[in-house]
C-alpha positions as CSV (number, residue, x, y, z in Angstrom):
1,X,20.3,-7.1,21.7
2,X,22.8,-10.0,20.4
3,X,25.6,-8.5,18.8
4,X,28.4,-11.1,17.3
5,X,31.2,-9.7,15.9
6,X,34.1,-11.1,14.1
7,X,32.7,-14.2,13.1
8,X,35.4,-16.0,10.2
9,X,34.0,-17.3,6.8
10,X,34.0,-21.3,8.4
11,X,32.2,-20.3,11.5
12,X,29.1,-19.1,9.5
13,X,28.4,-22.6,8.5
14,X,24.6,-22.8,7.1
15,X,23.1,-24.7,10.0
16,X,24.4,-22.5,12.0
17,X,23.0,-18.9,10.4
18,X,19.7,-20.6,9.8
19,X,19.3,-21.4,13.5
20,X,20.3,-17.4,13.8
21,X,17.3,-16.7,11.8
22,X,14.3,-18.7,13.3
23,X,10.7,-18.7,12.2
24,X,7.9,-18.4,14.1
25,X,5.3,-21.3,15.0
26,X,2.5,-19.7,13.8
27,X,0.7,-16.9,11.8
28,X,1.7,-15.3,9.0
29,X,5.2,-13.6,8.9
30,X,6.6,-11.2,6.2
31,X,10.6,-10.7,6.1
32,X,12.0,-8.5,3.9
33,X,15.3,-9.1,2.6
34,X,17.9,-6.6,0.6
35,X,21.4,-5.5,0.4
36,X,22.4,-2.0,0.6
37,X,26.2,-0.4,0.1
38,X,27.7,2.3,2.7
39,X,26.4,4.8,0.1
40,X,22.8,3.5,-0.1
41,X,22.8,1.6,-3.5
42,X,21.2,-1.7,-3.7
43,X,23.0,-2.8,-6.8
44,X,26.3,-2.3,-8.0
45,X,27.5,-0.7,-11.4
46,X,26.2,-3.8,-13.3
47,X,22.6,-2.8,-12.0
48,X,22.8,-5.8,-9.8
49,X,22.7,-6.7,-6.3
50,X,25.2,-9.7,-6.9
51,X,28.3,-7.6,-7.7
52,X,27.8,-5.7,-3.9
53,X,27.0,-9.2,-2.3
54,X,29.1,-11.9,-1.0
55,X,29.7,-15.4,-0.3
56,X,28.9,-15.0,3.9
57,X,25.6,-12.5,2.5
58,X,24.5,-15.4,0.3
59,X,25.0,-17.7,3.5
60,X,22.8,-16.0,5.1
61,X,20.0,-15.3,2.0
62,X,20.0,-19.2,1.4
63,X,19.2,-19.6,5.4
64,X,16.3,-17.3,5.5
65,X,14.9,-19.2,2.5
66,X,15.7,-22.6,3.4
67,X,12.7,-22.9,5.6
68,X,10.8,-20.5,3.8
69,X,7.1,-21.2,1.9
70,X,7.0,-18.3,0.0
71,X,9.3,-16.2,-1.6
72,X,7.9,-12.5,-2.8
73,X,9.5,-10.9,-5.7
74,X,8.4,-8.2,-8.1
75,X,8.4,-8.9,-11.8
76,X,11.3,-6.1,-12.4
77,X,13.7,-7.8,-9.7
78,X,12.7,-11.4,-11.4
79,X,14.1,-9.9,-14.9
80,X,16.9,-8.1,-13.8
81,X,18.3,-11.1,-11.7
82,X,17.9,-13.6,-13.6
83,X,16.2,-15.8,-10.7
84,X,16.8,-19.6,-11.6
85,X,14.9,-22.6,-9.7
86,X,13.5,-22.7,-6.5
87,X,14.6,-26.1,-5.0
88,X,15.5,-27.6,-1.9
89,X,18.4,-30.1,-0.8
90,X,17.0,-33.3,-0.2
91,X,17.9,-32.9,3.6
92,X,15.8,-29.9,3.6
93,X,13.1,-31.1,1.1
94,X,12.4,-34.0,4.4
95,X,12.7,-31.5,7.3
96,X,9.9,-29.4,5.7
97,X,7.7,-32.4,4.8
98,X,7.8,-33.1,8.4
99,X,6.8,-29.8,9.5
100,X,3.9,-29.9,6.8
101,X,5.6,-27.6,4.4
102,X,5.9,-28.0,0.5
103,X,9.3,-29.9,-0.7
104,X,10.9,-26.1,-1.4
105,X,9.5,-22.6,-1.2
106,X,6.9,-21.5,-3.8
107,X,8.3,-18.5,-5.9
108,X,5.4,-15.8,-6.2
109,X,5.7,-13.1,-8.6
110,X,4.2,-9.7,-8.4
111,X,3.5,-8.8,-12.1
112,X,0.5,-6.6,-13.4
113,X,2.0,-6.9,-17.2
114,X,2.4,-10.4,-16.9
115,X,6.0,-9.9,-18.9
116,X,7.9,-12.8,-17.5
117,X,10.8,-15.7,-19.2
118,X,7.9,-18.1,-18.6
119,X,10.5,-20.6,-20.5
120,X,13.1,-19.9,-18.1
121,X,14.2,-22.3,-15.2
122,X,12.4,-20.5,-12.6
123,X,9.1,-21.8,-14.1
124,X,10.1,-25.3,-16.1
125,X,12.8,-26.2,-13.4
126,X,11.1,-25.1,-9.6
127,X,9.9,-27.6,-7.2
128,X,6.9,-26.1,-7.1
129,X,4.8,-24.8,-9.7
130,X,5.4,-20.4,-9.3
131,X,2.5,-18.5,-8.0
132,X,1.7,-15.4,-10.7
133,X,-0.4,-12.4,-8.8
134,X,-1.6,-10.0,-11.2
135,X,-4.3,-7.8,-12.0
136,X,-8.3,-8.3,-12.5
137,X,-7.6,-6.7,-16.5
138,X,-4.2,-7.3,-17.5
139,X,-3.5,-7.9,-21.5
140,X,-5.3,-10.5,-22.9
141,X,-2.8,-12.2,-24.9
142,X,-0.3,-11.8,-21.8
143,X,-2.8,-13.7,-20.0
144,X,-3.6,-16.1,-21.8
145,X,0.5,-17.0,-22.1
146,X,0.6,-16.8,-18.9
147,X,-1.8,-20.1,-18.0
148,X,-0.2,-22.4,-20.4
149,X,3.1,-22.2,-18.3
150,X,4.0,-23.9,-15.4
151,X,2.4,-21.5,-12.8
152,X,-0.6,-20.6,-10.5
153,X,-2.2,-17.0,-12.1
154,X,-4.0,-15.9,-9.7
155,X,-5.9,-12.4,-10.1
156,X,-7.4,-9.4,-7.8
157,X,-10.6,-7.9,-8.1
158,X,-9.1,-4.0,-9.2
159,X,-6.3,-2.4,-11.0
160,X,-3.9,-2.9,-8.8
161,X,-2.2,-4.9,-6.7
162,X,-2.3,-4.0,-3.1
163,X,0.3,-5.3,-0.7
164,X,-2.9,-7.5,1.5
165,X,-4.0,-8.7,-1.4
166,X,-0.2,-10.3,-1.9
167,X,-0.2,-11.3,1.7
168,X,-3.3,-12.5,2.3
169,X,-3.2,-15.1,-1.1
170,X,0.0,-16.5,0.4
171,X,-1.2,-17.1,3.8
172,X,-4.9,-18.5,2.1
173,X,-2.9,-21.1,0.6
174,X,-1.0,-22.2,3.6
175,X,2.2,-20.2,2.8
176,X,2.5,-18.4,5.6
177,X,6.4,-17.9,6.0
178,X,7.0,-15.4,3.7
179,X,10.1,-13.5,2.2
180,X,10.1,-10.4,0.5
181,X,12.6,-9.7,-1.7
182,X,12.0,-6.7,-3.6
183,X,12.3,-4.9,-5.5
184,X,12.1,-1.3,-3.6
185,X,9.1,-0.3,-4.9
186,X,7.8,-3.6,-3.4
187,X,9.6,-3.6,-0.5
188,X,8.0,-0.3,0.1
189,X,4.7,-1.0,-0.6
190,X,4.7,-3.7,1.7
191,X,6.3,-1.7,4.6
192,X,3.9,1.3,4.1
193,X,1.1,-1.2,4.7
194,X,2.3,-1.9,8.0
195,X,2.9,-5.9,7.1
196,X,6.8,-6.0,7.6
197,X,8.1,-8.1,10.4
198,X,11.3,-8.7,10.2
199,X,14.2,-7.0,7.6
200,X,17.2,-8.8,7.1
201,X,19.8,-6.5,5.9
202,X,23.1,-6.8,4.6
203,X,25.2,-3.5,5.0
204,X,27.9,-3.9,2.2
205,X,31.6,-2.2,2.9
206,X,31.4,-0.6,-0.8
207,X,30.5,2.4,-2.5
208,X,28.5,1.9,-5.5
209,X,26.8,5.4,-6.5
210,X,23.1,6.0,-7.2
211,X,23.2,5.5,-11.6
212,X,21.2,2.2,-10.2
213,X,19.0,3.4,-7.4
214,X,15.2,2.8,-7.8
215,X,13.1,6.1,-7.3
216,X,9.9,5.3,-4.8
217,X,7.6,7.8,-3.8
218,X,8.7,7.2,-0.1
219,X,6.4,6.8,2.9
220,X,4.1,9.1,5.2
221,X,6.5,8.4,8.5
222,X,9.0,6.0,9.7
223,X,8.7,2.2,10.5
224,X,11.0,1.7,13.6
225,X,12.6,-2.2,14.2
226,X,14.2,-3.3,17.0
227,X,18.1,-4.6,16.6
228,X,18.1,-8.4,17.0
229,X,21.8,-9.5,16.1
230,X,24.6,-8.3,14.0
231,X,26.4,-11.1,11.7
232,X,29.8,-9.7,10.4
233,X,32.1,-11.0,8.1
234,X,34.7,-10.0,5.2
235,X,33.5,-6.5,6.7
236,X,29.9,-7.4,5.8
237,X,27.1,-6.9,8.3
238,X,24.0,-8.9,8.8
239,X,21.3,-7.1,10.6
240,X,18.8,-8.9,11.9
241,X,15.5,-6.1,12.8
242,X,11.9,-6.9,14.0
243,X,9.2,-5.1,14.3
244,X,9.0,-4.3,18.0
């Protein structure tokens, strides 16, 4: 276990964190990502995760994407956030062309209702055009909105939408570096399958209450992760788990 403590605000520079955080060479590989108070919240009184987050937590959110291909969100978290465009600097748009990768990550949404700001800067504004994974039946009209935006619908053959069938689209289309970003209920699907591999989480020194904690049915048993490193700064803390 690498533990580093008492790192200042200018020594967390971003080349630095994202070398912290490496990917590896091959196969598929899910990280989950989220930000959690001392009293378990993952959003503040606002209802979002920004007002219990920080500048050093977004340094490290921004590295874990940087070399990303895919970035996994649920519909909900996509609303609530307000997520804007998915692009890359221009340093990092030509490292990831020479390691084969799109210009900037592909945003994929997880929506069976397929109720989205489809005129928002997420879809007119991203590198690349978002990737939409919904149901085999969802509402007509809703779908048919959907495919005259700036996006990728792709369907799955039932009612639902299981955590594979997320997976396995990404890494079918070459997208094989995947974050997870929530929201719980996604995050938890994803883990009850058994298709986590790495959580990076942020342990805020705040108490927020629960008025804005998701309910999730909870799993069978518990998913142990090994202790990587521990980032701290401003009295955050940066955990870095894998799946042993």
């Amino acid at each position: 276990m690498q533990v580093i403590f008492g790192a200042e605000r200018d020594e967390l520079d971003d080349d630095a964190v994202l070398a912290a955080y490496p990917w590896p060479e091959e196969g598929p590989w899910v990280r989950a990502m989220m930000v959690t108070t001392l009293d378990g919240a993952a959003a503040g009184p606002d209802g979002l995760s920004g007002s219990i987050s920080s500048s050093v937590d977004k340094t490290v959110f921004d590295a874990v994407r940087r070399h990303a291909d895919a970035v996994l969100v649920g519909a909900g978290t996509i609303r609530a956030e307000g997520y804007g465009a998915l692009r890359a600097k221009d340093a990092d748009a030509e490292a990831r062309r020479a390691q084969g990768q799109a210009q900037a990550p592909v945003i994929a949404i997880v929506s069976p209702s397929l109720d989205l700001p489809w005129d928002s800067e997420l879809f007119t504004g991203s590198t690349e055009p978002p990737l939409v994974l919904t149901t085999r039946a969802p509402d007509e009209a809703a779908l048919a909105r959907a495919r005259e935006a700036r996006a990728t619908v792709v369907q799955s053959d039932s009612d639902d939408l299981p955590p594979r069938f997320l997976v396995d689209t990404l890494v079918q289309r070459g997208l094989r570096r995947i974050v997870c970003e929530g929201g719980p209920r996604l995050l938890e699907a994803v883990a009850r399958a058994g298709l986590v591999d790495e959580a990076d989480i942020t342990v805020s020194p705040m108490f927020a209450g629960h008025a804005h904690v998701t309910r999730t049915e909870g799993l069978d048993h518990v998913v142990g992760f090994d202790l990587v490193h521990v980032l701290t700064a401003e009295g955050f803390l940066m955990c870095r788990y894998v799946r042993p």
